[in-house]
N, C-alpha and C positions, 0 to 999 in steps of 0.2 A: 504494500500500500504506500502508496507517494506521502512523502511528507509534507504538509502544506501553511503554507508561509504564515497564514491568518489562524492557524489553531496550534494545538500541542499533539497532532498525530506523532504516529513509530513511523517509520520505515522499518518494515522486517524481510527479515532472507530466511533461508533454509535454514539456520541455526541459530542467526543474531537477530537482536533488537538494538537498533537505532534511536535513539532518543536525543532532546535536548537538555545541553546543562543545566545543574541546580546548584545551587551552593552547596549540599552534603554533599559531592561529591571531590569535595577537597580534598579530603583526606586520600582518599582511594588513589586520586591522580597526583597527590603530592608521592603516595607507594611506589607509582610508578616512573614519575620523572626525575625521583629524588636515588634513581638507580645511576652509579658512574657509566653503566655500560649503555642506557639512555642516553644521559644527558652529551655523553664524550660527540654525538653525531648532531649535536641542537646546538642553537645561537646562547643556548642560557646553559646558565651553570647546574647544578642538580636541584630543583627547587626544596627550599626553606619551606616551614609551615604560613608564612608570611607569604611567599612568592606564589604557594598554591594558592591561598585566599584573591590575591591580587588577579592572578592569571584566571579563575573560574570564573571570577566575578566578572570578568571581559567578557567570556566566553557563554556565560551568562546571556547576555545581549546579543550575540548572534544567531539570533532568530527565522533568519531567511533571505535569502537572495534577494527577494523583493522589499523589503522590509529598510529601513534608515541604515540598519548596520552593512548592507551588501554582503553578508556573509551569514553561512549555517557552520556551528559546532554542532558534535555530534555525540554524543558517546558509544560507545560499542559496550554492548552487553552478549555473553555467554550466559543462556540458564539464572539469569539475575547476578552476576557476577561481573562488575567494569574491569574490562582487560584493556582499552584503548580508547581513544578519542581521533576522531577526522577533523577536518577542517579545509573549508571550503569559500572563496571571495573572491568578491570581481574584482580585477586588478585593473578594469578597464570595462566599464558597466555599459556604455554608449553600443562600444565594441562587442560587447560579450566574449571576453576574455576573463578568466579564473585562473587561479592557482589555488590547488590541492593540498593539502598536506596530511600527514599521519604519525601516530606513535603508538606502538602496540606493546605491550606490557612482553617481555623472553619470557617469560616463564607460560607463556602461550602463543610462541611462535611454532612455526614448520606445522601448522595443521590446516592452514590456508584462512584463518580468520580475518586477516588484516586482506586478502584479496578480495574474500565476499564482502569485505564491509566497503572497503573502497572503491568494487566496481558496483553498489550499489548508489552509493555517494554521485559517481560521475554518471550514471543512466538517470540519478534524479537529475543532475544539471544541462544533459545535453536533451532529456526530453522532455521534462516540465520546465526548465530554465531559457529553453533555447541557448546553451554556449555554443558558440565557435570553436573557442580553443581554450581547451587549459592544461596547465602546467606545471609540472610539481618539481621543485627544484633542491637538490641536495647537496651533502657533503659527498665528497666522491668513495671517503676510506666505505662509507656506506652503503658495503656490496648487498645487504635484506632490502634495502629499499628499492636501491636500481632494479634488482630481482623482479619484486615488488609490481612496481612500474613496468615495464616490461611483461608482468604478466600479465597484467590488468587492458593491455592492449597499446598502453602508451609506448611513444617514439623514442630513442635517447637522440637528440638534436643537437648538443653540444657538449665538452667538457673544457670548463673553464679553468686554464689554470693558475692558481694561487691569488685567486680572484676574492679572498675575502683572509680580513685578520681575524681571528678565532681561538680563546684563551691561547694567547699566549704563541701565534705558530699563524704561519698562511695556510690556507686549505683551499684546497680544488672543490670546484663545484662542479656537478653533471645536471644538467636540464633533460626532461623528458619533457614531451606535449603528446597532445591526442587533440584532432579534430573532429567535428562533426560529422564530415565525410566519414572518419573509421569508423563510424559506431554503422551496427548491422542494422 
């Protein structure tokens, strides 16, 4: 079921539920960002009880594509259990251009969760959103994501290198995209 901009539906797949942020769920997402082997491939450091408060609380308001924020958070649930969080905005709304993003809890990777949550995410965007293009961009040392990406149907388009400062060290970034045209 599509999730829709003006209510609080799920999007569900074969195994997940889809929902939007609430603040309980700080705790849960601070469990998981506050992992070094998380945070080592993100712009931020391992979040604090603090950073989770801050960061939910944003994600909170992203409510829907259509919506003031230009953007959907999402949480991934297992059987009632938050294992990750999506994230989805138009980087160029006129255009209809998005960028993707994701973080999936290791301790529930290699079972394909993080692909059915995020080729759900992107068939909500390219066929109740109408996107063009979007595209999810990483660290390169980030071989689960490119994977990831890749499975999901996306492009890799570029690898940029030492293209961003990042605790402490330059790091390469890989772009993928997926257009309109690839979706079936």
């Amino acid at each position: 079921m599509p999730m829709d901009d003006h209510s609080l539906t799920v999007l569900t797949t074969h195994r997940l539920r889809l929902r939007l942020h609430t603040p309980g769920d700080a705790g849960t997402l601070r469990r998981i960002y506050s992992q070094k082997d998380v945070a080592r491939h993100l712009l931020d450091d391992p979040w604090t009880e603090e950073d989770a408060a801050r960061h939910v609380a944003d994600r909170c308001v992203k409510i829907g594509m259509d919506g003031d924020s230009g953007a959907l958070a999402v949480i991934i649930e297992e059987d009632g259990q938050v294992v990750g969080d999506v994230l989805l905005w138009w980087t160029d709304r006129e255009h209809r251009i998005a960028e993707i993003g994701w973080v999936l809890d290791p301790a529930y990777g290699g079972r394909g969760l993080a692909r059915e949550a995020v080729s759900a995410v992107l068939d909500l965007a390219f066929r109740h959103h109408q996107a063009h293009r979007i595209a999810a961009q990483m660290d390169a040392r980030n071989a689960a994501s490119s994977r990831l990406a890749a499975a999901v149907g996306m492009t890799r388009e570029a690898h940029l290198r030492q293209d961003w400062w990042n605790k402490g060290e330059w790091t390469d970034t890989v772009i993928y995209g997926m257009l309109d045209c690839d979706v079936d």
